[in-house]
Every structure is written in C-alpha cells, then in structure tokens.
C-alpha positions in Angstrom: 7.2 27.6 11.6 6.7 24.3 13.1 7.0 21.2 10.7 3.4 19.3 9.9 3.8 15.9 11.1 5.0 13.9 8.2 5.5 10.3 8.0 6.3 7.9 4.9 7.2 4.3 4.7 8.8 2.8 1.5 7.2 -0.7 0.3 9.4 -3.0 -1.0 8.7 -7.3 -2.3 11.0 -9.4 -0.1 11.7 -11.3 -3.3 15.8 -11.5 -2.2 17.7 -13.5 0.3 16.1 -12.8 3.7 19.7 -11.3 4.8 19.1 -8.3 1.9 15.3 -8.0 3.4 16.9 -7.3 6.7 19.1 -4.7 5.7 16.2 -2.8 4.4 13.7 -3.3 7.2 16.8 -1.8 9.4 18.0 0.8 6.9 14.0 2.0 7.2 14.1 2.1 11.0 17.5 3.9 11.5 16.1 6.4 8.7 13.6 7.4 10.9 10.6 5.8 8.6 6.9 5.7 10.6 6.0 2.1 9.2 7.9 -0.8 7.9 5.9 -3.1 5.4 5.5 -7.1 4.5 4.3 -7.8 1.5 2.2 -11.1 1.4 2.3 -12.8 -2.0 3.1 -16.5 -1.7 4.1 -17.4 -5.5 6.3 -14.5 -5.8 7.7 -13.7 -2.5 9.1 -15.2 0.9 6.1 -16.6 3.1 4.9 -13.0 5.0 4.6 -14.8 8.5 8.3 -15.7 9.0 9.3 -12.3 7.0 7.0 -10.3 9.4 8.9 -12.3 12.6 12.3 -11.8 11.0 11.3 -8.0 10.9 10.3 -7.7 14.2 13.2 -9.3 15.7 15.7 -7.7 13.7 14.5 -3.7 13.8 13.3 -2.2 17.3 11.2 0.3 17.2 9.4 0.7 13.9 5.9 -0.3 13.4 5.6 -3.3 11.2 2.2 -3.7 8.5 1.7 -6.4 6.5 1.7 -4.7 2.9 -1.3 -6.5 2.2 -2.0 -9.9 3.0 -5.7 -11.2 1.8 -8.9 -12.8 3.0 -9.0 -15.8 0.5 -6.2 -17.9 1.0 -5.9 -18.1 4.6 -9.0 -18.5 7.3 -9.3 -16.0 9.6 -8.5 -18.4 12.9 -5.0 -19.0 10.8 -4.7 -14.9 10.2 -5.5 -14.3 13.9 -3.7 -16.6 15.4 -0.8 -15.0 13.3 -1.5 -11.6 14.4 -1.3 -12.6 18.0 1.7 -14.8 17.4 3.7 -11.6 16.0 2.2 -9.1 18.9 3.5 -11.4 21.8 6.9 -11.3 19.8 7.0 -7.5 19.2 3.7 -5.7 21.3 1.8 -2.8 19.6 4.1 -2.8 17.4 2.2 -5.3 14.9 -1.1 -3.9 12.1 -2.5 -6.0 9.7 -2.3 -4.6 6.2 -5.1 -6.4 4.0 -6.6 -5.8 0.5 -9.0 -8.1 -1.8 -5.9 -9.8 -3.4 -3.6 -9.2 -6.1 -0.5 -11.4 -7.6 -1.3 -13.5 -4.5 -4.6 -14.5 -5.8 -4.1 -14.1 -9.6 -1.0 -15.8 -10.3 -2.9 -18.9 -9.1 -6.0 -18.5 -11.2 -8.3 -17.2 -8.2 -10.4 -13.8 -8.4 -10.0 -10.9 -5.9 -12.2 -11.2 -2.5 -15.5 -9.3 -2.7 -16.2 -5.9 -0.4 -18.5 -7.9 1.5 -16.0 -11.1 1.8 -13.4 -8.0 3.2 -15.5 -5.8 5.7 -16.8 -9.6 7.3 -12.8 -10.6 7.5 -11.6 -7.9 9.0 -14.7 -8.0 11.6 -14.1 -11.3 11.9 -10.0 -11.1 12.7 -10.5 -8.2 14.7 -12.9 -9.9 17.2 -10.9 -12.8 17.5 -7.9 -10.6 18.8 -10.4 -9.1 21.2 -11.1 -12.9 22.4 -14.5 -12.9 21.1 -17.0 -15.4 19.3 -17.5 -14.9 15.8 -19.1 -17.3 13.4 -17.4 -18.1 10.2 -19.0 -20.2 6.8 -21.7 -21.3 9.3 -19.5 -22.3 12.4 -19.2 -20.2 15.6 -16.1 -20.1 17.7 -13.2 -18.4 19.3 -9.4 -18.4 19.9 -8.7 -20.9 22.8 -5.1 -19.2 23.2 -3.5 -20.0 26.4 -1.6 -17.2 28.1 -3.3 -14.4 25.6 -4.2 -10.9 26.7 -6.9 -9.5 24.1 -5.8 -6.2 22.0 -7.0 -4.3 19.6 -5.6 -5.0 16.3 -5.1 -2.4 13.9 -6.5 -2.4 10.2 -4.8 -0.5 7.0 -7.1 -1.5 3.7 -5.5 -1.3 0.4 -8.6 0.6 -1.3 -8.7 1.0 -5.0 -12.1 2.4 -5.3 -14.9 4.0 -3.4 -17.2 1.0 -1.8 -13.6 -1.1 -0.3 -12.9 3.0 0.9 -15.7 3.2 2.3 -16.1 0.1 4.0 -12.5 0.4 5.5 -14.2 3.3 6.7 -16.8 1.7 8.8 -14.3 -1.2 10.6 -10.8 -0.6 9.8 -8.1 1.8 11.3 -6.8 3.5 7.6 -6.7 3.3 4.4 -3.6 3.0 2.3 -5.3 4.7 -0.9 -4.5 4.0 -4.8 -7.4 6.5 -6.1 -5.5 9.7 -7.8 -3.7 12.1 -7.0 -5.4 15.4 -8.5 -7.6 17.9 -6.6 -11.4 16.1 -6.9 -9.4 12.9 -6.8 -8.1 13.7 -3.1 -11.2 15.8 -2.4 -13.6 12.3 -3.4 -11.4 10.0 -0.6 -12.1 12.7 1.9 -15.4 12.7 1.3 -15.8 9.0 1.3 -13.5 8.1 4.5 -15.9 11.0 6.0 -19.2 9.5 4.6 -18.1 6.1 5.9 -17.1 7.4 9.4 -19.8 9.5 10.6 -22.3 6.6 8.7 -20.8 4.6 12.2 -20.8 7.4 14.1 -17.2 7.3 14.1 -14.9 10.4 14.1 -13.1 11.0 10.6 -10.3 12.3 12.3 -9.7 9.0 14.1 -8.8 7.3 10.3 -6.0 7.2 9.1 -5.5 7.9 4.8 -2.0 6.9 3.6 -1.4 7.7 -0.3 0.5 5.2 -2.2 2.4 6.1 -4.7 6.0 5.8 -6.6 8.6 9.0 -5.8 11.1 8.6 -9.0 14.7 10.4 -8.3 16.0 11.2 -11.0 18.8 14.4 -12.4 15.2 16.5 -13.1 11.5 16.2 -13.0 11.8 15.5 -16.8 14.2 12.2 -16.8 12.1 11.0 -13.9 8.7 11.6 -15.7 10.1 9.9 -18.9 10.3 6.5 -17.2 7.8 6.9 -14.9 3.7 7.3 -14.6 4.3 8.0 -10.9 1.9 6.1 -9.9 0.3 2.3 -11.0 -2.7 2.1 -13.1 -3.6 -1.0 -12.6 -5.9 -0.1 -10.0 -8.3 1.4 -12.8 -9.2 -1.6 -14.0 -9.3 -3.2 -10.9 -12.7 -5.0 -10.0 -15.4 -2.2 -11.2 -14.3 0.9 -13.6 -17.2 2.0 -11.9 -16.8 5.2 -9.3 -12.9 5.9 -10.5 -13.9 9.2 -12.1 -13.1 7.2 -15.6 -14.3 9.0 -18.8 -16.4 6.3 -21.1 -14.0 6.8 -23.8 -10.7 5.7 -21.9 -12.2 2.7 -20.4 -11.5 0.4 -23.2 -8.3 2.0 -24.0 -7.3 1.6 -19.5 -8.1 -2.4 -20.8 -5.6 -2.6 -23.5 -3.2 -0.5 -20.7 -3.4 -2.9 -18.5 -3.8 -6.1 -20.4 -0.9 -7.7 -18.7 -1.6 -6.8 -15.0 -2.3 -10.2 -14.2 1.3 -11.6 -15.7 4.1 -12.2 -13.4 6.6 -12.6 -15.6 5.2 -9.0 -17.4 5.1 -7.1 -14.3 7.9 -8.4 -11.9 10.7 -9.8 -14.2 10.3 -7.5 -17.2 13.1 -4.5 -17.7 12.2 -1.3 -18.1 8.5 -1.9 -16.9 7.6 0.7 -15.4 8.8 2.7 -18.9 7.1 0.3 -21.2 3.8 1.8 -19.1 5.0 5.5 -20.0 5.1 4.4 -23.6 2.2 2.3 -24.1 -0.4 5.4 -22.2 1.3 7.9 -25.0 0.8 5.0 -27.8 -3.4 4.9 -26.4 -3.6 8.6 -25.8 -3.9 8.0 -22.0 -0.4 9.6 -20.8 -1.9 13.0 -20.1 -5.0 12.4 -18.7 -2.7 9.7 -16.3 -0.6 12.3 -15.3 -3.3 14.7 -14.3 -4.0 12.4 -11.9 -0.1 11.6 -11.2 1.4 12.8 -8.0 3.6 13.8 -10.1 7.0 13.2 -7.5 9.9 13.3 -9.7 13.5 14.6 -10.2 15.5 15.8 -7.6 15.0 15.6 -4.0 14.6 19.2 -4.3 11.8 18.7 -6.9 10.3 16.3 -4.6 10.2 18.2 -1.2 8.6 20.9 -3.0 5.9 18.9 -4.8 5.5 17.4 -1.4 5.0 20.7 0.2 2.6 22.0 -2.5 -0.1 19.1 -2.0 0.4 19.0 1.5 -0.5 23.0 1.8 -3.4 22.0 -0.8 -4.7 18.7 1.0 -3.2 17.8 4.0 -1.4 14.9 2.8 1.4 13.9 5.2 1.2 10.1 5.5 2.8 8.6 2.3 3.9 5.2 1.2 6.4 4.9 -1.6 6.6 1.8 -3.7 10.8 1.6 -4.3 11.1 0.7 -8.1 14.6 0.6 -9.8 16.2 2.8 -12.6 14.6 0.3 -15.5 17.6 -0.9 -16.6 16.8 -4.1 -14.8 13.7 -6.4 -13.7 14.0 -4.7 -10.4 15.5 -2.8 -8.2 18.4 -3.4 -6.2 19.3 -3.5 -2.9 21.8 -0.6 -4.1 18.9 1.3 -5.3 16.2 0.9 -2.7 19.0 1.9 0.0 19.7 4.6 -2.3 16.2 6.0 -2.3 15.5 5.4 1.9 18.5 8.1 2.2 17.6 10.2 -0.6 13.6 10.5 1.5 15.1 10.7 4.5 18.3 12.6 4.8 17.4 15.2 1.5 14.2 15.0 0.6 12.9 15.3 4.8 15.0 18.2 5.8 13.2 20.3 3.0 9.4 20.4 4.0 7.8 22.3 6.1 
C-alpha cells in the first residue's frame, strides 16, 4: 500500500549562536523535513529577517515559513518589502507565517492584534507582493520596487480559536492549528476551514491545516506522558475562552493554569517547564480532561508512528509541526537534543507509517 503523503516540520526559537541555528535549519533539510521555520520574537530571539536570510542561504531546497511574525510591530510596507527581499534571495521558496502576537508583543506590555487587525494585514501584505494599491491607517499606496516581478505570497495563520480559523480561511493559504487534538476537536477545524472556504467560494481542499503540537520521545509512552501535556495550553486562555469547547467549570481553573503564560523568565528559562505544567493540571483537576484533548505522541518512535497512523486513518492528519522541547532537566533544549529528535522523526519514526 502506497504511503499517504506526510510531511512535518520541527519548530525550534533561534535563541543560540546563529552557527547552532544553521546546523538545525540544515540538519531539517538533509532529513528530508517539508518546511523549515523562523520564529519572530524580537525580546527573546535573533531578529527573524537576517535569521530567515541566513536560512535561505545556508539550506537549498527546503521551504522556509516565518513561525509567526505579527501585524503590530512592523507596518505592512516594512513586512512586504521583507517578503520580497527574501523571495529574490531564495524564489518560491519563501511563506509568511503570522499570528496575533505572543512573547513578541507581551513581553513588551502590548496586547495581541485583533481578527480584524489580522485578516486586513494579511490582505494588505499580500497585495503589495502582487504590486498593488492598498490603503493603510488612511494612506493609499504601493511598493515602488525597482526590478520586482509580482508573486503570490503564501499565508500560514497560527489560529488558536474559531474566528482567526476562520478568517485564515477566507485570505490565507493554511492554518497551522493549536485547537485539540480529540475527535470533535479535529472534526470542529474541518468544519470551520470548510465554512470559511466555501463562504469565498473557495475550494477547502485548496487550504492547507497543519497541527501543532509537541512529539515527546521518551523509553515508553508513560515516561514521556509524565513530563509532558503533549501539547501547550496556553492557547485556552488565549484572547476569548469563547468557542474552545471549554466546560464553564475549568475556565477559572485554565486561568490559574496558565497564570504565567505571559512571563519570559517562567516559560523560556525555567527547568522542567514543560513538567511543572503536568503537575500544576493534576494539582487543578485539569490533567485528564487536557489529555483527552492531547495528541497524545509519546514514548518510543514506535509508540509515535503508530499514534500517528491511528489519527491519520481517523482524520486525515498528515501535515504536522512539532515544537522541539528538551528532556526538562534544563531551561531548554539543546542542540544535542533537537538534533536528536530531527533523526528520531525522520530516520525511525518516518519509515513506520503508512
């Protein structure tokens, strides 16, 4: 039997020394990964415009996403101009990755972007890359690029909930999706990514949904799921609690969860984060109902491949993007490790599904 066409990409913060970034970006490509991702936080990270070019001349091949830059702290002329800037040094390879804002925006005391503020932006970049007008806080203009050919740029929206899905929907190319992982979860994105197509009179089949989630290796399912949720819920208490499929009675206790989402010291530089999660949803009574909704990709790469295999024949779900954590015995992972996990994916875990 022929093999579904799977692809995954592994998200990792270019926090390190630009030469340890490299490695990874080319350890992706020669592992045969579909995408390789930039993530865009300027407080936390290396600036994502001369990581993105460092990508792209260093790796041949590979697409490259921006894993996610946002529409508050840069003007769209400044994103574009980006965008076109990094397509004439790599072309067709390039896709803007964009979501409302995370550590980028709250670790310098400014709110996530609006659904409204993110379908205009991505218009608005979008039709600047085909060399069109587009008016902008009350101003109307376009690129004056010498020497540009127009293209079509593509859009991935990091969607937490069901209005940014189905937005992305309407004017973006995919969706990389933070929504749940059990059956009506899956099921509801569907439905919404279909909902928002065909409201355009767009064809469903034409988006793209990529699921974001953590894969834990680990010597069984067991040790793996004792340090791990297997996925973040942050995104819970994201914006509205409204539309997540959130029971009245946990959404106070999702609060306390998550109290120190918006901490960088808490979420990037403490050990054993990812751990000190596990505990606190069994301390609130929340572990369970989190890991109904887990993808639930732990242990072996055996263990993985299979739980792979099992939602794929369930739901379709071939396009994955893992976020690569460490073991927890440190603020994060190492080079070591993330290498670690690229080869487990691709050389153990890929040979295994069908």
């Amino acid at each position: 039997m022929a093999k579904r066409n799977w692809r995954f990409s592994i998200m990792f913060a270019q926090g390190q020394a630009y030469r340890r970034s490299i490695e990874l970006w080319q350890a992706c490509e020669q592992a045969g990964m579909a995408l390789v991702g930039v993530a865009d936080s300027p407080n936390l990270l290396r600036e994502m415009y001369v990581s993105t070019t460092l990508c792209v001349t260093h790796t041949k091949r590979v697409p490259v996403v921006t894993y996610v830059t946002n529409p508050v702290t840069r003007h769209p002329s400044v994103t574009a101009c980006g965008f076109m800037s990094l397509n004439e040094l790599s072309p067709g390879r390039i896709s803007m990755g964009i979501g409302s804002g995370d550590s980028a925006l709250w670790s310098i005391g400014k709110k996530g972007a609006k659904v409204q503020l993110m379908r205009d932006y991505i218009v608005a970049v979008k039709a600047l890359m085909r060399g069109e007008k587009v008016k902008w806080d009350d101003y109307e203009f376009k690129a004056e690029w010498s020497f540009y050919e127009p293209f079509e740029l593509p859009v991935y929206v990091a969607c937490s909930g069901p209005r940014i899905l189905h937005t992305s929907a309407e004017v973006a190319d995919a969706a990389i999706v933070t929504m749940g992982f059990s059956d009506a979860d899956i099921n509801d994105v569907k439905r919404v990514v279909d909902e928002g197509r065909r409201a355009v009179g767009k064809d469903p089949k034409t988006f793209a949904i990529w699921w974001q989630a953590h894969i834990t290796f680990d010597e069984s399912y067991e040790a793996a799921a004792a340090r791990s949720l297997g996925w973040s819920p942050s995104w819970l208490t994201m914006g509205s609690l409204e539309g997540k499929g959130i029971p009245d009675h946990y959404k106070e206790r999702l609060r306390q969860l998550n109290a120190d989402t918006h901490n960088l010291q808490a979420v990037y530089r403490t050990k054993n984060r990812e751990q000190i999660v596990v505990e606190r949803a069994k301390a609130l009574g929340l572990y369970d109902w989190l890991m109904e909704r887990s993808p639930r990709l732990f242990g072996t790469p055996k263990d993985v491949a299979k739980r792979l295999n099992e939602l794929a024949d369930k739901h379709g779900t071939t396009d994955w993007i893992f976020f690569a954590s460490g073991r927890g015995e440190r603020a994060a992972a190492t080079n070591e490790e993330r290498l670690d996990l690229i080869n487990k994916l691709a050389y153990e875990v890929v040979p295994l599904l069908t």
